[in-house]
C-alpha positions as CSV (number, residue, x, y, z in Angstrom):
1,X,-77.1,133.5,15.6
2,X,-79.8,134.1,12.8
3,X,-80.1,136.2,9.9
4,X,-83.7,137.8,10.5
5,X,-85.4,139.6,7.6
6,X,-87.6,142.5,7.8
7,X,-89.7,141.4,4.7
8,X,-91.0,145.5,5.0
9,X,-87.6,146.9,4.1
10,X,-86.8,143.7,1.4
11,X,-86.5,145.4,-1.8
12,X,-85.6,142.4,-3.7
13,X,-82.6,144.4,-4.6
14,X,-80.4,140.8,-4.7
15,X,-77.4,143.0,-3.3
16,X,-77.4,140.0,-0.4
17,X,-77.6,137.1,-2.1
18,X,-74.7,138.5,-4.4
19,X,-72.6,138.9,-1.7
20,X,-72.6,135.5,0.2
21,X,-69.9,133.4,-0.9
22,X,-72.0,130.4,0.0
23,X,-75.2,130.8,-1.3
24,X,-77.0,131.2,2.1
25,X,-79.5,133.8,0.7
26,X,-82.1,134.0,-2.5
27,X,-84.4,136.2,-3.8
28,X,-87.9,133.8,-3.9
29,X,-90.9,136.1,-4.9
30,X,-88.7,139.5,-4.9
31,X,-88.1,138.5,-1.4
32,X,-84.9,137.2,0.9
33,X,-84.9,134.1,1.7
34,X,-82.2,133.0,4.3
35,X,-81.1,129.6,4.2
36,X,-79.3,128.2,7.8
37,X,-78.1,125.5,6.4
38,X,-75.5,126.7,4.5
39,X,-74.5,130.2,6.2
40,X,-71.4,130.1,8.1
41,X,-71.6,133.1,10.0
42,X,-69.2,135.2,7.8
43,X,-71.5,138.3,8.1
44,X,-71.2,139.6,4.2
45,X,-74.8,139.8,4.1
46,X,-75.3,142.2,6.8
47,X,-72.9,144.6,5.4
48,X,-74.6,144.7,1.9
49,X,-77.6,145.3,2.5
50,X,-78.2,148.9,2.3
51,X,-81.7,149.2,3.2
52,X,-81.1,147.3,7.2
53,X,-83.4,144.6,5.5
54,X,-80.5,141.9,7.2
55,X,-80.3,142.1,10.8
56,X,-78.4,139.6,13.6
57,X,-74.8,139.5,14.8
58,X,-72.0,137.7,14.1
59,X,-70.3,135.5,16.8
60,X,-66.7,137.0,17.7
61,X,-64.2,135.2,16.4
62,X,-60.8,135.2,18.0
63,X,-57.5,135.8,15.5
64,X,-54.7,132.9,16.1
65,X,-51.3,134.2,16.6
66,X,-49.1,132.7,13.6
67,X,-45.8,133.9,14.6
68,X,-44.3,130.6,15.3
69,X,-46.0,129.8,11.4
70,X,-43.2,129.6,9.0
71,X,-42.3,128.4,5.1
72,X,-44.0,128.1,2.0
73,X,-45.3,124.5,1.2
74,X,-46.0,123.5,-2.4
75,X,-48.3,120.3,-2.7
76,X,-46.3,117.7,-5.2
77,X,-49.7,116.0,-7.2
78,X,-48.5,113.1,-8.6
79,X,-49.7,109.7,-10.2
80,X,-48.2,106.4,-9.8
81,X,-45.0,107.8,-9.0
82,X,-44.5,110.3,-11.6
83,X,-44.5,113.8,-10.6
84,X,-46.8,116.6,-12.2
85,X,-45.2,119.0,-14.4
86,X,-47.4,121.8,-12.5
87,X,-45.6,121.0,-9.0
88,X,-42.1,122.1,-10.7
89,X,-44.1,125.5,-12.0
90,X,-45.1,125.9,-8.6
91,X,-42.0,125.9,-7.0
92,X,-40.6,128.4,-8.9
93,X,-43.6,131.1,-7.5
94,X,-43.3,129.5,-4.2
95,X,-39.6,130.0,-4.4
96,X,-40.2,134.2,-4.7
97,X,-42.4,134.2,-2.5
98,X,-40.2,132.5,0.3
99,X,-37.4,135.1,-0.7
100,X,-39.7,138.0,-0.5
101,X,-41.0,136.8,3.2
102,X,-37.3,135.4,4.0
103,X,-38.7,131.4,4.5
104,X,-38.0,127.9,3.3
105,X,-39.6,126.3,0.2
106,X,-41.1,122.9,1.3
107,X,-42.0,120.4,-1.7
108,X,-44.7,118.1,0.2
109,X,-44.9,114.7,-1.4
110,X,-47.6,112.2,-0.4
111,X,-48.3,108.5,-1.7
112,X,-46.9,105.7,-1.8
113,X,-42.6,104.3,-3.1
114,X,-42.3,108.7,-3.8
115,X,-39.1,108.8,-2.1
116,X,-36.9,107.9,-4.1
117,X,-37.6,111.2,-6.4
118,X,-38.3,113.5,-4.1
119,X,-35.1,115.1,-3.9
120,X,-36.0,116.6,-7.6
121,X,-37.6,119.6,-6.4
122,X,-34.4,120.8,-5.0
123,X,-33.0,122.5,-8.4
124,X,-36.2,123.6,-8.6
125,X,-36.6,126.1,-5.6
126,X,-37.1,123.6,-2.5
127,X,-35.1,124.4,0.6
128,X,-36.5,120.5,1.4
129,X,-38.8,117.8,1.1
130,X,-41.4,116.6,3.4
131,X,-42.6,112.8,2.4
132,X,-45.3,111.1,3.7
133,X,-45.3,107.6,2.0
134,X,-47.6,105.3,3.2
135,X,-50.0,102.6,1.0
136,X,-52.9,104.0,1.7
137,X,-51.8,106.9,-0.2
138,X,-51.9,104.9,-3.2
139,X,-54.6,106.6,-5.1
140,X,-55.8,110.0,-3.9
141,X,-58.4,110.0,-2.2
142,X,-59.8,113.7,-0.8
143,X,-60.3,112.6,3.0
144,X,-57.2,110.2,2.9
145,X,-55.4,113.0,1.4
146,X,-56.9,115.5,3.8
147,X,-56.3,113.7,6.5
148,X,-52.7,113.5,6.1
149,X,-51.9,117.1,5.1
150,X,-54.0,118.5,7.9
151,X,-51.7,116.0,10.6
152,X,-48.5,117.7,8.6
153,X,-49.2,121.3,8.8
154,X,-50.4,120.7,12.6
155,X,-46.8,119.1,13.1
156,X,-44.8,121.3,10.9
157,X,-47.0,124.9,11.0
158,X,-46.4,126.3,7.1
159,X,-46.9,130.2,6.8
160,X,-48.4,128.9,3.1
Protein backbone atom coordinates (compact mmCIF):
# COMPACT_ATOMS: atom_id res chain seq x y z
CA UNK A 1 0.00 0.00 0.00
CA UNK A 2 1.04 3.74 -0.65
CA UNK A 3 -0.34 6.98 0.25
CA UNK A 4 -0.45 8.77 -3.33
CA UNK A 5 -0.86 12.51 -3.53
CA UNK A 6 -2.68 14.39 -6.02
CA UNK A 7 -0.30 17.52 -5.71
CA UNK A 8 -3.57 19.36 -7.89
CA UNK A 9 -6.02 18.92 -5.04
CA UNK A 10 -3.02 19.61 -2.09
CA UNK A 11 -4.12 22.71 -0.49
CA UNK A 12 -1.51 22.76 1.98
CA UNK A 13 -4.32 22.80 4.37
CA UNK A 14 -1.92 20.62 7.09
CA UNK A 15 -5.29 18.76 8.17
CA UNK A 16 -3.07 15.38 7.17
CA UNK A 17 -0.08 15.86 8.68
CA UNK A 18 -2.14 16.86 12.03
CA UNK A 19 -3.73 13.75 12.06
CA UNK A 20 -0.98 11.08 11.72
CA UNK A 21 0.01 10.00 15.06
CA UNK A 22 3.37 9.14 13.59
CA UNK A 23 4.53 11.82 11.72
CA UNK A 24 4.29 10.07 8.27
CA UNK A 25 3.21 13.29 6.47
CA UNK A 26 4.57 17.12 6.17
CA UNK A 27 3.68 20.09 4.57
CA UNK A 28 7.20 20.94 2.41
CA UNK A 29 6.49 24.00 -0.04
CA UNK A 30 2.54 24.18 0.92
CA UNK A 31 2.66 20.61 -0.31
CA UNK A 32 2.19 16.93 1.23
CA UNK A 33 4.89 15.11 1.49
CA UNK A 34 4.34 11.34 2.46
CA UNK A 35 7.04 9.71 4.19
CA UNK A 36 7.02 5.48 3.97
CA UNK A 37 9.19 5.09 6.32
CA UNK A 38 7.38 5.87 9.14
CA UNK A 39 3.57 5.21 8.12
CA UNK A 40 2.16 2.17 9.57
CA UNK A 41 -0.79 1.82 7.63
CA UNK A 42 -3.29 3.24 10.30
CA UNK A 43 -5.30 5.18 7.54
CA UNK A 44 -5.94 8.61 9.63
CA UNK A 45 -4.65 10.47 6.81
CA UNK A 46 -7.03 9.39 4.33
CA UNK A 47 -9.93 10.16 6.42
CA UNK A 48 -8.78 13.83 7.07
CA UNK A 49 -8.23 15.02 4.16
CA UNK A 50 -11.24 16.70 2.89
CA UNK A 51 -10.31 17.74 -0.34
CA UNK A 52 -9.47 13.56 -1.72
CA UNK A 53 -5.86 15.02 -1.96
CA UNK A 54 -4.78 11.34 0.02
CA UNK A 55 -5.73 8.41 -1.88
CA UNK A 56 -4.67 4.40 -1.34
CA UNK A 57 -6.16 1.69 0.93
CA UNK A 58 -5.50 0.27 3.96
CA UNK A 59 -4.60 -3.46 4.30
CA UNK A 60 -7.59 -5.38 6.26
CA UNK A 61 -6.73 -6.04 9.38
CA UNK A 62 -8.27 -8.97 11.24
CA UNK A 63 -9.69 -8.25 15.05
CA UNK A 64 -8.32 -11.08 17.63
CA UNK A 65 -10.86 -12.62 19.77
CA UNK A 66 -9.91 -11.72 23.50
CA UNK A 67 -12.45 -13.69 25.31
CA UNK A 68 -10.21 -16.18 26.87
CA UNK A 69 -8.18 -12.48 27.93
CA UNK A 70 -8.70 -11.91 31.53
CA UNK A 71 -7.29 -9.58 34.66
CA UNK A 72 -5.83 -6.44 35.19
CA UNK A 73 -1.92 -6.38 35.53
CA UNK A 74 -0.10 -3.52 37.18
CA UNK A 75 3.75 -3.33 36.29
CA UNK A 76 5.71 -3.15 39.90
CA UNK A 77 8.93 -0.55 38.76
CA UNK A 78 11.30 -1.02 41.21
CA UNK A 79 15.07 -0.32 41.96
CA UNK A 80 17.44 -2.46 43.73
CA UNK A 81 14.73 -4.17 45.42
CA UNK A 82 12.78 -1.41 46.68
CA UNK A 83 9.38 -0.94 45.29
CA UNK A 84 8.04 2.40 43.72
CA UNK A 85 5.66 4.24 45.59
CA UNK A 86 3.65 4.78 42.15
CA UNK A 87 3.11 0.76 41.80
CA UNK A 88 1.01 0.84 45.29
CA UNK A 89 -1.10 4.09 43.64
CA UNK A 90 -1.58 1.98 40.79
CA UNK A 91 -3.10 -0.82 42.32
CA UNK A 92 -5.61 1.01 43.94
CA UNK A 93 -7.09 2.21 40.09
CA UNK A 94 -6.34 -1.20 38.91
CA UNK A 95 -8.25 -2.58 41.83
CA UNK A 96 -11.69 -0.55 40.52
CA UNK A 97 -11.16 -1.34 37.51
CA UNK A 98 -11.00 -5.27 38.08
CA UNK A 99 -14.29 -4.79 40.28
CA UNK A 100 -16.06 -2.94 37.63
CA UNK A 101 -15.02 -5.68 34.79
CA UNK A 102 -15.34 -8.58 37.64
CA UNK A 103 -11.32 -9.69 37.21
CA UNK A 104 -8.24 -10.29 39.29
CA UNK A 105 -5.63 -7.67 40.14
CA UNK A 106 -2.11 -9.01 39.19
CA UNK A 107 1.01 -7.09 40.71
CA UNK A 108 3.80 -8.07 38.06
CA UNK A 109 7.19 -7.88 39.60
CA UNK A 110 10.39 -8.31 37.51
CA UNK A 111 14.25 -8.28 38.64
CA UNK A 112 16.26 -9.81 40.41
CA UNK A 113 15.99 -11.28 44.87
CA UNK A 114 12.08 -9.28 44.49
CA UNK A 115 10.37 -12.14 45.95
CA UNK A 116 10.66 -11.86 49.13
CA UNK A 117 8.36 -8.52 48.99
CA UNK A 118 6.12 -9.26 46.63
CA UNK A 119 3.43 -10.31 48.71
CA UNK A 120 3.10 -6.35 49.68
CA UNK A 121 0.79 -5.56 46.98
CA UNK A 122 -1.85 -7.74 48.47
CA UNK A 123 -3.28 -5.10 51.04
CA UNK A 124 -3.00 -3.05 48.37
CA UNK A 125 -5.66 -4.43 45.83
CA UNK A 126 -3.73 -7.55 44.22
CA UNK A 127 -5.74 -10.76 43.92
CA UNK A 128 -1.76 -12.11 43.25
CA UNK A 129 1.65 -11.74 42.31
CA UNK A 130 3.39 -12.75 39.21
CA UNK A 131 7.44 -12.76 39.78
CA UNK A 132 9.79 -13.11 37.33
CA UNK A 133 13.27 -12.99 39.07
CA UNK A 134 15.99 -13.70 37.15
CA UNK A 135 19.78 -11.74 37.12
CA UNK A 136 19.52 -10.40 34.07
CA UNK A 137 16.80 -8.37 35.36
CA UNK A 138 19.12 -6.61 37.40
CA UNK A 139 19.02 -3.20 35.94
CA UNK A 140 16.18 -2.46 33.56
CA UNK A 141 16.90 -2.62 30.51
CA UNK A 142 13.90 -1.79 27.69
CA UNK A 143 14.46 -5.07 25.46
CA UNK A 144 15.39 -7.22 28.58
CA UNK A 145 12.47 -5.90 30.12
CA UNK A 146 10.33 -6.28 27.00
CA UNK A 147 11.25 -9.32 26.36
CA UNK A 148 10.17 -10.76 29.55
CA UNK A 149 6.75 -9.07 29.84
CA UNK A 150 5.78 -9.87 26.26
CA UNK A 151 6.74 -14.01 27.13
CA UNK A 152 4.26 -13.34 30.42
CA UNK A 153 1.25 -11.85 28.87
CA UNK A 154 1.67 -14.62 25.92
CA UNK A 155 1.59 -17.21 28.90
CA UNK A 156 -0.87 -15.61 31.16
CA UNK A 157 -3.22 -13.38 28.56
CA UNK A 158 -4.11 -10.05 30.87
CA UNK A 159 -7.34 -8.17 29.66
CA UNK A 160 -5.01 -4.94 30.86
Amino acid sequence: MAVRIDFDKCNACGMCARSCPYQAIEIVDKKARWMEDRCTLCGACLESCKFEALTGSMPSREIPDFAEYQGVWVFVEQHEGVFHRSSFELMGCARGLADELKQEVTALVMGADVSRNAGQFIPYGADRCVVLEHPALSYYQTCTYTHALAELAGKYKPNI
